[in-house]
N, C-alpha and C positions, 0 to 999 in steps of 0.2 A: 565331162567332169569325172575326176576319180573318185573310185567305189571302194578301193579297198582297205580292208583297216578300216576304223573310226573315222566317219568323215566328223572335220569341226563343225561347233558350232553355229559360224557365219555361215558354213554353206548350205549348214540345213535351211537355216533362218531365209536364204536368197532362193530356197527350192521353196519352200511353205510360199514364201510372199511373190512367187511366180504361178505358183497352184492357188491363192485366192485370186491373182488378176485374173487367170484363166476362168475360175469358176463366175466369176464378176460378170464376164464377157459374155459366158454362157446363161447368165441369169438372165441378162440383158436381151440377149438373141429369144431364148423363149419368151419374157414378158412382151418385148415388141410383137413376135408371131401372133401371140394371143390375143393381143389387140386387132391385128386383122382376119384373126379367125372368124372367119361368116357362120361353121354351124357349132354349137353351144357346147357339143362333146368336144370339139377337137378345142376351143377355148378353155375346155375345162384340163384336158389332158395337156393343153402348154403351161398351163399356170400351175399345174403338180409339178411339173420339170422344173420350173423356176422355182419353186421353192422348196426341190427338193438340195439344189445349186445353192440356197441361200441358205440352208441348214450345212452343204459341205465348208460354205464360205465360214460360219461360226465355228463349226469344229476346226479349220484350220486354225481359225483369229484367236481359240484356247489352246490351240498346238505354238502358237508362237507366243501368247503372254505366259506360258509353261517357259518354256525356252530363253527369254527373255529373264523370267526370274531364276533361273538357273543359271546363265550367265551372270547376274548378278551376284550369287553366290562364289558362283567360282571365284569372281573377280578379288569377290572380299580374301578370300581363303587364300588365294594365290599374293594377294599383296601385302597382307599380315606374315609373310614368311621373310 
């Protein structure tokens, strides 16, 4: 991907929404661990990771309805011209 200059919109939108699947995945990979975690610290210590994976997945999921109502915006502004 190019970096230089302003990247648009769409591609940020296609990088946020490849960085919540990834975080998804990794929520997923710890909650599974934790379930077969036999002693109760290391259950304890995957089930932080997971949800600390599920707090990145919300701040993404406000980085793209930000994103999303600013493209709206634009939209409006660019077609009233």
């Amino acid at each position: 991907m190019k970096m230089s200059g302003s990247p648009e919109p769409r591609a940020i939108m296609e990088v946020l929404m490849e960085a919540i699947k990834r975080e998804q995945e990794s929520y997923d990979y710890y909650y599974r661990a934790s379930l077969q975690a036999a002693k109760p610290a290391t259950r304890k210590m995957l089930l932080s990771l997971a949800e600390w994976e599920k707090g990145h997945i919300e701040e993404l999921t406000n980085h793209v309805m930000e994103l999303k109502a600013q493209m709206e915006i634009d939209r409006a502004i660019t077609s009233g011209l």
